[in-house]
C-alpha positions as CSV (number, residue, x, y, z in Angstrom):
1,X,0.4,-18.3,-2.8
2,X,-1.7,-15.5,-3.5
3,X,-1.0,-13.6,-6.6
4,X,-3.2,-10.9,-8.8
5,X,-1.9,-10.4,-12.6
6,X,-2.6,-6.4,-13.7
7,X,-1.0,-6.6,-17.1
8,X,1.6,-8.7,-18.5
9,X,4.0,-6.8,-17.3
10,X,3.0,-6.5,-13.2
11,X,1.2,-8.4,-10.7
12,X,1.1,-8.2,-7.0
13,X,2.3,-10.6,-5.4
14,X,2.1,-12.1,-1.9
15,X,5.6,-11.4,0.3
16,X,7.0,-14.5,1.3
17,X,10.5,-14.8,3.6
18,X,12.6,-15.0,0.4
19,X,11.9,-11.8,-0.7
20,X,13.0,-10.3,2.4
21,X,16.7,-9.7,1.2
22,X,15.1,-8.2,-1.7
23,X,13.0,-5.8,0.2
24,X,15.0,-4.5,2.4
25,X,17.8,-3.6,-0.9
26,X,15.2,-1.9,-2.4
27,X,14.1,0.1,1.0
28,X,17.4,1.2,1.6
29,X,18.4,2.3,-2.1
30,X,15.8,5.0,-1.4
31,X,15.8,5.6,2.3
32,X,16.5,9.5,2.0
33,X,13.4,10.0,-0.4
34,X,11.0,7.0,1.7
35,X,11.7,8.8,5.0
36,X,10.0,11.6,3.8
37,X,6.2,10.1,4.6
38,X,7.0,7.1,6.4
39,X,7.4,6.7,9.8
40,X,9.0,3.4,10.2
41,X,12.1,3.7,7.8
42,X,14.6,4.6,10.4
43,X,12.9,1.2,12.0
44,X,14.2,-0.9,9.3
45,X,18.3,-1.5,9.7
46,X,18.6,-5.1,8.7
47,X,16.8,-7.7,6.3
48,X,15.6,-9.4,9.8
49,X,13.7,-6.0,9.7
50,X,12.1,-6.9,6.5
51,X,11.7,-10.6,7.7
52,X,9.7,-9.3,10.9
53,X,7.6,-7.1,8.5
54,X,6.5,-10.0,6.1
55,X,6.2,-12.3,8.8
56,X,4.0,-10.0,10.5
57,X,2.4,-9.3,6.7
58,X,1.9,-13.6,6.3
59,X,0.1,-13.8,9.4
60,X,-2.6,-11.1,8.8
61,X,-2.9,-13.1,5.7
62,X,-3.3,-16.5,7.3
63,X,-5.9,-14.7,9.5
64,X,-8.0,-13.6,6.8
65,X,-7.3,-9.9,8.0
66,X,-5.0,-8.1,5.5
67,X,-2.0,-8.7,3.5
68,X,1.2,-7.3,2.1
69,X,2.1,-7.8,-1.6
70,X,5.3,-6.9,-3.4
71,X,4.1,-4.9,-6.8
72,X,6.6,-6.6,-8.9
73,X,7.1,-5.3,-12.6
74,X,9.1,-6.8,-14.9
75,X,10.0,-9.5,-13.2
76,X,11.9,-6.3,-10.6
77,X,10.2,-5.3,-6.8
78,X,9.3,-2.3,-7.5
79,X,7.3,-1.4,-4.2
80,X,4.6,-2.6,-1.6
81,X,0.6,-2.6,-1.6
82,X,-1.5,-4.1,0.8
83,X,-4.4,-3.9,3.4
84,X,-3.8,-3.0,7.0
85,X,-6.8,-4.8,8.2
86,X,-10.2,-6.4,6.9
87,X,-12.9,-5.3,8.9
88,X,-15.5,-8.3,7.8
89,X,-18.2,-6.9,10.2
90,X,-18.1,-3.3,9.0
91,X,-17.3,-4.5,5.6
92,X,-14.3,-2.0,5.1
93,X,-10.4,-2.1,4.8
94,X,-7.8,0.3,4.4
95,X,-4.7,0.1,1.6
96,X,-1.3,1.6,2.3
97,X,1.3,1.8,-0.7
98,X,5.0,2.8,-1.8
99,X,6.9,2.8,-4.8
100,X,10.8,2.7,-5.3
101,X,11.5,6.0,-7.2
102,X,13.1,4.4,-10.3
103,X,9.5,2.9,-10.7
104,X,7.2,6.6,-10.7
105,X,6.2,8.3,-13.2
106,X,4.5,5.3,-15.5
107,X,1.4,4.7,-13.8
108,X,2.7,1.6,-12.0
109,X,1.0,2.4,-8.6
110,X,-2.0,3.4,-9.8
111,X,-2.6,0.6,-11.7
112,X,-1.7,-1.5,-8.7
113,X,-4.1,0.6,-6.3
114,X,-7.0,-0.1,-8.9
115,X,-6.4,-4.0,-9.4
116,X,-6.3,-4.3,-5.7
117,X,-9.3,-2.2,-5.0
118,X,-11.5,-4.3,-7.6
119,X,-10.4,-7.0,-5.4
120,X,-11.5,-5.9,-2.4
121,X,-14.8,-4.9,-3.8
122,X,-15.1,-8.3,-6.1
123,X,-13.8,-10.9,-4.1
124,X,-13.8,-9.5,-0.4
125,X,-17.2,-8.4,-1.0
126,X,-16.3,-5.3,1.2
127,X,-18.4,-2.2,1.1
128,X,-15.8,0.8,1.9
129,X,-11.9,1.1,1.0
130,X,-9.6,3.7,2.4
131,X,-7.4,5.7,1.9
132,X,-4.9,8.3,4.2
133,X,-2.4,10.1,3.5
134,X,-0.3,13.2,4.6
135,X,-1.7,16.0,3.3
136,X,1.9,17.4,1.9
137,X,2.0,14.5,0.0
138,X,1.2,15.2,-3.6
139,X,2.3,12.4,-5.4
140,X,0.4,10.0,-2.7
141,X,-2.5,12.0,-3.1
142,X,-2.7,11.9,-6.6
143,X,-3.5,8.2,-7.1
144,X,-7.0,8.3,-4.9
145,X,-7.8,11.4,-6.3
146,X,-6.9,9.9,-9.7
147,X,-9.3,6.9,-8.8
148,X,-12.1,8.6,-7.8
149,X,-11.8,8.6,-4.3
150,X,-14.1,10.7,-2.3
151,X,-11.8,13.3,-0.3
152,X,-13.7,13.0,3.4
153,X,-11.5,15.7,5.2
154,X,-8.4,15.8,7.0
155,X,-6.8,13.9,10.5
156,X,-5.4,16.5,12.4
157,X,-1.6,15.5,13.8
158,X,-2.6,12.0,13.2
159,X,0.9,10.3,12.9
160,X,3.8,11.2,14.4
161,X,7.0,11.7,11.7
162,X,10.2,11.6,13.1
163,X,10.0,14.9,14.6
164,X,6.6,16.0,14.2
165,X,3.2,15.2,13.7
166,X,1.5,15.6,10.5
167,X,-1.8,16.0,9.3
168,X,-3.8,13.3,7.0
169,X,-6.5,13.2,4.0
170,X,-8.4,10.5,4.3
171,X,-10.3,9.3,1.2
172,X,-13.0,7.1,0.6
173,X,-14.3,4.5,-1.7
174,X,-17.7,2.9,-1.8
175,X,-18.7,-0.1,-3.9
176,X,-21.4,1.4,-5.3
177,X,-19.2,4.1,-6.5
178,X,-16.6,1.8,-8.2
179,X,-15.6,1.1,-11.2
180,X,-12.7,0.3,-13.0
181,X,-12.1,3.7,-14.5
């Protein structure tokens, strides 16, 4: 099963069924404060909910088109990380990320973003990662921006958030421009 190491401490780690239970705990132990920037939360009732989501996660993988990993630190699921697509004949992906809020603060999904991003770029071969994110979103916005990321302008009323649409930064890595800060 697919696995990257970022310290000794964290890895990311492909989501198989048997996390599910675990997943969807951790989703709804911060519900009020995920629901914020993501649109599918109000989506995700049950652990069949979660089950549906790595399923879904375990076939883009199979497929050579994507994955979702579980950032797991100290041995805890702390959040998600993954790639929404890989786009072999444009040679570019996108990553989409969250983190549980007992887990902010240290660095954790930075770290994660990097690790997965020198993958992309190392063993992918790709040529272009990105990034979006609503532009209220400050503590979102701080990892690309921490990593280098090229801010490319903003996706007007790009998703739709419950009750209203909001607005999205989209950043962009080359692989010329990488490197492992």
């Amino acid at each position: 099963m697919w696995k990257l190491d970022i310290d000794q401490d964290t890895q990311l780690k492909l989501l198989k069924q048997e996390d599910a239970e675990l997943l969807f705990a951790l989703v709804d132990s911060c519900r009020p404060y995920l629901r914020q920037w993501l649109p599918w939360i109000d989506a995700t009732q049950t652990v069949d909910n979660s089950r549906q989501f790595i399923e879904l996660g375990l076939q883009k993988f199979a497929a050579n088109n994507g994955l979702e990993t579980g950032i797991w630190h100290k041995e805890q699921l702390a959040g998600v990380i993954g790639l929404h697509y890989i786009d072999r004949t444009n040679k570019k992906t996108s990553i989409g990320y969250w983190l549980a809020e007992p887990f902010q603060g240290y660095g954790l999904m930075t770290r994660a973003c990097r690790a997965l991003i020198s993958y992309v770029f190392e063993q992918l071969q790709l040529n272009r990662v990105e990034i979006r994110v609503a532009v209220d979103n400050r503590k979102s916005r701080a990892i690309p921006e921490r990593l280098g990321f090229v801010n490319e302008g903003v996706v007007r009323e790009v998703e739709w958030l419950y009750d209203h649409f909001v607005d999205h930064v989209v950043y962009g890595m080359l692989a010329k421009e990488w490197s492992r800060n």
